[in-house]
C-alpha positions as CSV (number, residue, x, y, z in Angstrom):
1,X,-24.7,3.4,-0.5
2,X,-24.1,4.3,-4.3
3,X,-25.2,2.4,-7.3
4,X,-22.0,0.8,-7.4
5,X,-21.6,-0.3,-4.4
6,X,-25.3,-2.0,-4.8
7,X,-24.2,-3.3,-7.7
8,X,-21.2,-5.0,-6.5
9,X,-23.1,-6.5,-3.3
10,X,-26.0,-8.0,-5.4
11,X,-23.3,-9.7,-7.5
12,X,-21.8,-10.9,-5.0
13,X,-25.5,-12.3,-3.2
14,X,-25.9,-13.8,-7.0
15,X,-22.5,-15.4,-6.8
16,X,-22.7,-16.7,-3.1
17,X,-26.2,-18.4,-3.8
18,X,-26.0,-19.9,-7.2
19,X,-22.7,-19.0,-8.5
20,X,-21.4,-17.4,-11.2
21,X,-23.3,-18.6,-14.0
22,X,-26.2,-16.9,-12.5
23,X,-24.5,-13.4,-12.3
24,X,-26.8,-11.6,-15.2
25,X,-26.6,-8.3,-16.0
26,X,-30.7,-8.3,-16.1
27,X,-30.7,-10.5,-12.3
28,X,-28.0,-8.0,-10.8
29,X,-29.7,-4.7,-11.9
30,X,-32.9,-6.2,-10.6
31,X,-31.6,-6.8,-6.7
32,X,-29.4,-3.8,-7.0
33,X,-32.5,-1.5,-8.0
34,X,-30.8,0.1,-10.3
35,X,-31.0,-0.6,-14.3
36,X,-29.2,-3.1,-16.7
37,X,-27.6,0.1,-17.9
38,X,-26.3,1.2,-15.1
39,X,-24.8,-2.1,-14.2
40,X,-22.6,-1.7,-17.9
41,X,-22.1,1.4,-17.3
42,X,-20.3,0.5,-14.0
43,X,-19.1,-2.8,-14.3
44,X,-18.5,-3.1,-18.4
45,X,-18.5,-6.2,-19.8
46,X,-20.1,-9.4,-17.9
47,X,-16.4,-11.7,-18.0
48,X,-14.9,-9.1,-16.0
49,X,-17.4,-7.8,-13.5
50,X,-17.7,-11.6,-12.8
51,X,-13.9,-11.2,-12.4
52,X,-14.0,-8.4,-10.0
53,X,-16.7,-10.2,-8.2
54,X,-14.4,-13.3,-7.5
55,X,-11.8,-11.3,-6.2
56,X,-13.7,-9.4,-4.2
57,X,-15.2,-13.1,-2.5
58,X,-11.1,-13.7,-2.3
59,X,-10.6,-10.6,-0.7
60,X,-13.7,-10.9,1.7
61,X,-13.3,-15.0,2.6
62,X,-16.7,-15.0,1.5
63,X,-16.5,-19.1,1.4
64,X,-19.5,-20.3,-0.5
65,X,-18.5,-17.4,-3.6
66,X,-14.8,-19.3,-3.2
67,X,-16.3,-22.6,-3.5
68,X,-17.9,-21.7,-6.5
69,X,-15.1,-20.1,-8.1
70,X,-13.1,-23.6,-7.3
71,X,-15.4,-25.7,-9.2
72,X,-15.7,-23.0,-11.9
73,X,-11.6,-23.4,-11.4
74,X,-11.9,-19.5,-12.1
75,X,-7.9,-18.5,-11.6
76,X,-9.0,-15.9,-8.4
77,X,-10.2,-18.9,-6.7
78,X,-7.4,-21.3,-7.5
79,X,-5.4,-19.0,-6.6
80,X,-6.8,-17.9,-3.4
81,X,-4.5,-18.6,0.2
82,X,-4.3,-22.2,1.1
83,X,-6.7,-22.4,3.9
84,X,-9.6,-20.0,2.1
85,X,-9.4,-23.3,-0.6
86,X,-9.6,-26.0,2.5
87,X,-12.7,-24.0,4.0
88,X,-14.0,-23.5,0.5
89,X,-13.8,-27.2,-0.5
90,X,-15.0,-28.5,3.1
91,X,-18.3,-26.1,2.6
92,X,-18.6,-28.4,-0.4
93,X,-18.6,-31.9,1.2
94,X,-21.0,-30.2,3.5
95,X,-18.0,-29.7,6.5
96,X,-18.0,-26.6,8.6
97,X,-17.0,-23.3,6.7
């Protein structure tokens, strides 16, 4: 796997877990292994790795990363398909994802 790629799937363990407020350059170079650097390097700026990193949940159906995104009302989310949303806002009130 190349730094990118760890790069992208720590953000995306940051986003699942504790959403995106917690996606930090500093906290995703740190999982990744790799250093703050690398991860502007990669990524750029913060608003739009966090941007690529919602899609990416979007694309994936990773559900907790959508949920987040939802309350966040970050436009990937809101704009996800219909029944990511449902399974998205039922992980919320504690329903099966």
């Amino acid at each position: 796997m190349n730094a990118q790629e760890k790069i992208i799937l720590a953000g995306l363990s940051l986003l699942e877990r504790d959403g995106p407020g917690a996606v930090t350059r500093d906290l995703v170079a740190d999982i990744a292994g790799v250093s703050p650097a690398l991860v502007s390097h990669h990524m750029g700026g913060m608003p739009a790795f966090r941007d690529l990193l919602m899609q990416t949940a979007v694309d994936r159906e990773l559900v907790k990363a959508v949920a987040w995104g939802l309350v966040a009302q970050h436009p990937c989310a809101t704009q996800a398909p219909r029944e990511l949303k449902r399974k998205a806002i039922a992980s919320l009130e504690g329903g099966a994802s």
